[in-house]
C-alpha beads as a LAMMPS data file, in Angstrom:
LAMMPS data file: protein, C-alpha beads

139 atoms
138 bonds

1 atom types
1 bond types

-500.0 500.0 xlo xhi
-500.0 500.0 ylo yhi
-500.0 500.0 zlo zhi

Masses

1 110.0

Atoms # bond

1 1 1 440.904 38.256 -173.903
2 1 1 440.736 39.388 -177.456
3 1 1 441.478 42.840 -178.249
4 1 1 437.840 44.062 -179.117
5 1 1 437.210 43.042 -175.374
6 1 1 439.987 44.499 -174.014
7 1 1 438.613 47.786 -175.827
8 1 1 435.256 47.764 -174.334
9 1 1 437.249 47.458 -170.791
10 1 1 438.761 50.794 -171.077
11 1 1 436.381 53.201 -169.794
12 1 1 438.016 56.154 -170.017
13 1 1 438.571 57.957 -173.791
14 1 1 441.936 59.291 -175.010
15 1 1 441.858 62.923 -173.051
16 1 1 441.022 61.117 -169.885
17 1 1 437.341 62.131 -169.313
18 1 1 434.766 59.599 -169.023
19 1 1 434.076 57.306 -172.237
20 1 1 430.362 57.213 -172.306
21 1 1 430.074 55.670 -175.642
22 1 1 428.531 52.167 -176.002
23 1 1 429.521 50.987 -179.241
24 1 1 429.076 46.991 -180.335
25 1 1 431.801 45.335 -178.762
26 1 1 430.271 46.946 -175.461
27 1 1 427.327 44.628 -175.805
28 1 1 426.313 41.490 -175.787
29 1 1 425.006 39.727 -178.181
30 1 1 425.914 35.546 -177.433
31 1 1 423.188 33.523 -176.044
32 1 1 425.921 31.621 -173.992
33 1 1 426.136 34.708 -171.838
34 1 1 422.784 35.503 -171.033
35 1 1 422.133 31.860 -170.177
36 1 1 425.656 31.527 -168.201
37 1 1 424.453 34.607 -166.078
38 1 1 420.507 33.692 -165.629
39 1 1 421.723 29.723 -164.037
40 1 1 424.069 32.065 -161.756
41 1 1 421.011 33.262 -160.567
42 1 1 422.720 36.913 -159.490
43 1 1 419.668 39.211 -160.059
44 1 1 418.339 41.862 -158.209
45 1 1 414.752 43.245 -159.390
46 1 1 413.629 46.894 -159.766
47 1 1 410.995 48.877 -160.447
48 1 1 411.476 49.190 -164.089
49 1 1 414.385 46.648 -164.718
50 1 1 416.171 43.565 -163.730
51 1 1 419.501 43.624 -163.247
52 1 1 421.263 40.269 -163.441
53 1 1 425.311 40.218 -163.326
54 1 1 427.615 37.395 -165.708
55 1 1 431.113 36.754 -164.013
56 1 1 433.629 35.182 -166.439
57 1 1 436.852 35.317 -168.487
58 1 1 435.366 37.746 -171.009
59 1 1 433.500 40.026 -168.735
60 1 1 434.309 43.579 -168.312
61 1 1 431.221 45.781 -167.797
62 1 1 429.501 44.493 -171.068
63 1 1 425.979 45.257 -171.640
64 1 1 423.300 43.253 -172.504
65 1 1 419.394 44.188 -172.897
66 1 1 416.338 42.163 -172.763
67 1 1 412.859 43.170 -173.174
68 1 1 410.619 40.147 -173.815
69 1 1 407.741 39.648 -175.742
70 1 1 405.742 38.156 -173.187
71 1 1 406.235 41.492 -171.307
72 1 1 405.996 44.192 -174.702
73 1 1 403.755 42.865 -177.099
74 1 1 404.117 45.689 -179.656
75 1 1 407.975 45.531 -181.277
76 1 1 407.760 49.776 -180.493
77 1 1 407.296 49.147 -176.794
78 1 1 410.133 46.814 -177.029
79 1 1 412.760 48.798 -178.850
80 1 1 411.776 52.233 -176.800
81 1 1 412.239 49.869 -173.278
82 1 1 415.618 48.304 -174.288
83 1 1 416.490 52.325 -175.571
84 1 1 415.794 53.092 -172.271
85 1 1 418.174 50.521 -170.530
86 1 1 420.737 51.293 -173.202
87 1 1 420.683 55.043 -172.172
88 1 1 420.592 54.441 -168.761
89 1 1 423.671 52.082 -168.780
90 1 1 425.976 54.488 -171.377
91 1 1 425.168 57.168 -168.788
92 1 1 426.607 55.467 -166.014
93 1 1 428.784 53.190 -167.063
94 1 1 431.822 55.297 -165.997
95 1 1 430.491 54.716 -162.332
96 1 1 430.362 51.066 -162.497
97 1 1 433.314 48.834 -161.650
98 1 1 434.331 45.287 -161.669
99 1 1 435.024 42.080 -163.848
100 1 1 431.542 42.026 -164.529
101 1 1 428.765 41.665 -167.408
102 1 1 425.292 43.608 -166.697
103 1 1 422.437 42.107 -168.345
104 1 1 419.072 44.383 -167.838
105 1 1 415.761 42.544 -168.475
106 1 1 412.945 45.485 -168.746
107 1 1 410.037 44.703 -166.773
108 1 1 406.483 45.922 -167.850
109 1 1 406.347 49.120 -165.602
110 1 1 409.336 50.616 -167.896
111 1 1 407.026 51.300 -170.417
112 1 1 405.301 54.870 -168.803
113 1 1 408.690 55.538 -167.162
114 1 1 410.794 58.424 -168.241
115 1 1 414.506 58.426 -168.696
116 1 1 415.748 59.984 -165.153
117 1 1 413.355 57.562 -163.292
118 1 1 414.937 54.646 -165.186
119 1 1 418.542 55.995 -164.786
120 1 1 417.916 56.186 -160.887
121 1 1 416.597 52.536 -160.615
122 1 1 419.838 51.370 -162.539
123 1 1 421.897 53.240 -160.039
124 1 1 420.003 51.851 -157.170
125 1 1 420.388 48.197 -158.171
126 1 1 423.861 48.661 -159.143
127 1 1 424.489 49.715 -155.828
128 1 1 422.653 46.657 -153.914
129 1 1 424.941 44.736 -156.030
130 1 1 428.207 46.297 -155.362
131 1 1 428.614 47.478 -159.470
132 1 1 429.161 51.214 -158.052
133 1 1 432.729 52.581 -158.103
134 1 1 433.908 53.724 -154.236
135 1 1 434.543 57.637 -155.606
136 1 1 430.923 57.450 -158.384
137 1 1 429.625 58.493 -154.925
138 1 1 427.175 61.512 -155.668
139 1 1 423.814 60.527 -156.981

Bonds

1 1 1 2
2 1 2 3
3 1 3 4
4 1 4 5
5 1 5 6
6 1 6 7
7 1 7 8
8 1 8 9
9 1 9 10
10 1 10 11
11 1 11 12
12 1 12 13
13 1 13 14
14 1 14 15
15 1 15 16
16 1 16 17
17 1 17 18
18 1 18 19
19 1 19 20
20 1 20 21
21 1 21 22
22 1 22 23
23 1 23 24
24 1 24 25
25 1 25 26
26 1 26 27
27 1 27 28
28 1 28 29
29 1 29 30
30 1 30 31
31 1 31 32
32 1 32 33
33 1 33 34
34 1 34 35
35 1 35 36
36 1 36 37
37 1 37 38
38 1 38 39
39 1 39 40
40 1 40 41
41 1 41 42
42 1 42 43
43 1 43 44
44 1 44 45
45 1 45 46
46 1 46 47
47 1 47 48
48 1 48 49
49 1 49 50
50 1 50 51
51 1 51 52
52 1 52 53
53 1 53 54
54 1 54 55
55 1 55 56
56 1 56 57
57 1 57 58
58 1 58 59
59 1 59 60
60 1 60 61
61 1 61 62
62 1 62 63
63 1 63 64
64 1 64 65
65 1 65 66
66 1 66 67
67 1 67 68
68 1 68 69
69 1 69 70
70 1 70 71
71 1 71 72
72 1 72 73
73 1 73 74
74 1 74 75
75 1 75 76
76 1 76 77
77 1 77 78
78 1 78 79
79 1 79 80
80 1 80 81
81 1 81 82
82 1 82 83
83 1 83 84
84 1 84 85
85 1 85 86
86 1 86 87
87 1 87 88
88 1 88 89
89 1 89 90
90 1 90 91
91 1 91 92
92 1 92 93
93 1 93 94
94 1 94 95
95 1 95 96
96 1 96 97
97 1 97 98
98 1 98 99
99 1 99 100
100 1 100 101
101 1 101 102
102 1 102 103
103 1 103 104
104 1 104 105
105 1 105 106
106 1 106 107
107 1 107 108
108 1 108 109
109 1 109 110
110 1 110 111
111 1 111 112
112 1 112 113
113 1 113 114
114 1 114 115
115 1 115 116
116 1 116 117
117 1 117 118
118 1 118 119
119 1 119 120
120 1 120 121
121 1 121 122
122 1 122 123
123 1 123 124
124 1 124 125
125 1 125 126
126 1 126 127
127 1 127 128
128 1 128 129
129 1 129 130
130 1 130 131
131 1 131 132
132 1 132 133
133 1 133 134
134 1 134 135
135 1 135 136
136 1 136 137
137 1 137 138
138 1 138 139
């Protein structure tokens, strides 16, 4: 694992309170990944997202954020939906644990949704899939 990955595995910052930054090596970005997790075929669908999880040597509670044409035809709609999953995820990321990559793939219904209903519906999925930590309990 190469040490920009091992950085984005520490969750916790320097004074020991949760890290909720997402900076660039927290995402990402290689189309080997996103494909590699869509075959797996290890999504569970929400109201507002998709949540698919990538399994691998490299993964460590990575983020990565789709929001397709098809779905968003204006680019605004697009950026403000993957925004929205971005938010969501830094938010909670703390909560989540696991060798695990979370890809979110907004789905059309995102687009009139505010940020607490969104960061609800990633909570609830992550739970389905077993992405919550035993003591995130709470929310």
């Amino acid at each position: 694992m190469s040490e920009d990955a091992s950085q984005a595995c520490d969750r916790r910052s320097a004074h020991g309170a949760p890290d909720r930054r997402l900076s660039r090596n927290m995402r990402i970005a290689q189309a080997k990944v996103f494909r590699d997790a869509f075959a797996a075929g290890r999504g569970r669908a929400g109201r507002y997202m998709v949540l698919w999880l990538g399994r691998g040597s490299e993964a460590c509670l990575r983020l990565g954020v789709v929001a397709s044409k098809r779905s968003f035809r204006r680019a605004v709609d697009r950026a403000r939906a993957k925004r929205l999953l971005r938010e969501a995820f830094r938010l909670n990321r703390f909560r989540f644990t696991g060798p695990s990559d979370v890809i979110l793939l907004a789905r059309p219904a995102i687009g009139k949704a505010r940020c607490a209903d969104v960061e609800k519906d990633l909570l609830d999925l992550a739970r389905k899939v077993g992405l919550m930590a035993r003591d995130a309990g709470g929310k």
